[in-house]
LOKOL-763724 format. One record per residue: x, y, z of N, C-alpha, C in turn. Coordinates in steps of 0.05 Angstrom, whole numbers, plus 5000, padded with zeros to 4 digits. Atoms other than C-alpha are relative to their C-alpha. Example, Ala and Ser with C-alpha at 12.3 -4.5 7.8 and 13.67 -1.06 7.14 Angstrom:
% residues 2
501849765000524649105156501850245000;498449764999527349795143498550225014;
END
This chain:
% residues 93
499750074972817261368271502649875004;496650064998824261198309499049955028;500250174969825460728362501650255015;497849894982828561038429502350054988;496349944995834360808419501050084974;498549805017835361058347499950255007;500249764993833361678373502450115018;497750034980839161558422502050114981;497450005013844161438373500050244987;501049825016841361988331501850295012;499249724975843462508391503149945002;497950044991849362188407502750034973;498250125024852662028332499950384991;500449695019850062818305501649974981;499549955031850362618240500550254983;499949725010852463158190499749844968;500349965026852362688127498449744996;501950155004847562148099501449695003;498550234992853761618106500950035031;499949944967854261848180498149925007;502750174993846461688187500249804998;499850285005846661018152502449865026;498850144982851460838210498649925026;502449964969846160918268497849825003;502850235006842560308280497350095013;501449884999835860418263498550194971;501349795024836960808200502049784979;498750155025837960268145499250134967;499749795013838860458076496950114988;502250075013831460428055498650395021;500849624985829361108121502650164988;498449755002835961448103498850124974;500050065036833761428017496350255012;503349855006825861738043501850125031;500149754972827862208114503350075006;496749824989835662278110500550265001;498449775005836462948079497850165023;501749904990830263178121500750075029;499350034974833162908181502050275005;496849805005840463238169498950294996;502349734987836163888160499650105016;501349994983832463858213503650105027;497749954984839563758260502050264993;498349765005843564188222498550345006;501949814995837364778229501250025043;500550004966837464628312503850005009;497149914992846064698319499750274991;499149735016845665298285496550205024;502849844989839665518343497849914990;502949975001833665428313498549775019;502050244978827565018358496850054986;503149965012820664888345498450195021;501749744982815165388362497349844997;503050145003807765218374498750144987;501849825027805765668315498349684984;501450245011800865208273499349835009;500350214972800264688333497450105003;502449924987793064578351501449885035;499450054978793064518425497549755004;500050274994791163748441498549975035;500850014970787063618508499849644996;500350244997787862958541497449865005;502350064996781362608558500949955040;499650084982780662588637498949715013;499850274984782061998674496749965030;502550124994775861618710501149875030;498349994972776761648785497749745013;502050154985772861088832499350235022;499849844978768861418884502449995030;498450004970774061218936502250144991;497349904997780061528900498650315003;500949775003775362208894500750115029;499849944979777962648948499150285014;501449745005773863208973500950255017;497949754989776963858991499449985030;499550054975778063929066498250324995;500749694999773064559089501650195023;497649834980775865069129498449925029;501350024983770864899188501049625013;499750334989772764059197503149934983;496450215004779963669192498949894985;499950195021781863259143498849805006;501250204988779962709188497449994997;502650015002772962879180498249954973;500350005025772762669113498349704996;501950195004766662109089502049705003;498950304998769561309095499049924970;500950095030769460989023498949745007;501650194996763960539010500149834978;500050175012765459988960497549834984;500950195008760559728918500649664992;499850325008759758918903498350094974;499950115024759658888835501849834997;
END
């Protein structure tokens, strides 16, 4: 994992060698030694075109968000205006 802003520098510096990384605060010598050459890889693969694909990717669903009845808004029918839409009733809890 990489803060922002190494991620920043990361974009901005486009490292090409493992003493070019070690310059990018963020990447001290301890990540360059376990993810440098991986990194440099990875960049040098994506100048030269390549991008990731969603081959092998499961597809991820978010869980939906938990509406109060007052934000619930119920479709407008074709027969009554928007205006004609119920008044939200507030429980006291």
């Amino acid at each position: 994992m990489l803060h922002d802003s190494a991620l920043v520098g990361l974009c901005l510096a486009k490292p090409s060698t493992l003493q070019e990384l070690r310059r990018i605060s963020g990447f001290g010598d301890k990540r360059v030694e376990m993810y440098g050459q991986q990194i440099l890889d990875a960049l040098r693969r994506f100048r030269q075109g390549e991008r990731a694909s969603d081959e092998g990717k499961q597809k991820v669903s978010s869980p939906r968000k938990k509406r109060s009845a007052c934000s619930k808004k119920a479709a407008p029918s074709r027969k009554s205006p928007k205006s004609a839409r119920a008044p939200c009733v507030r429980s006291s809890r």
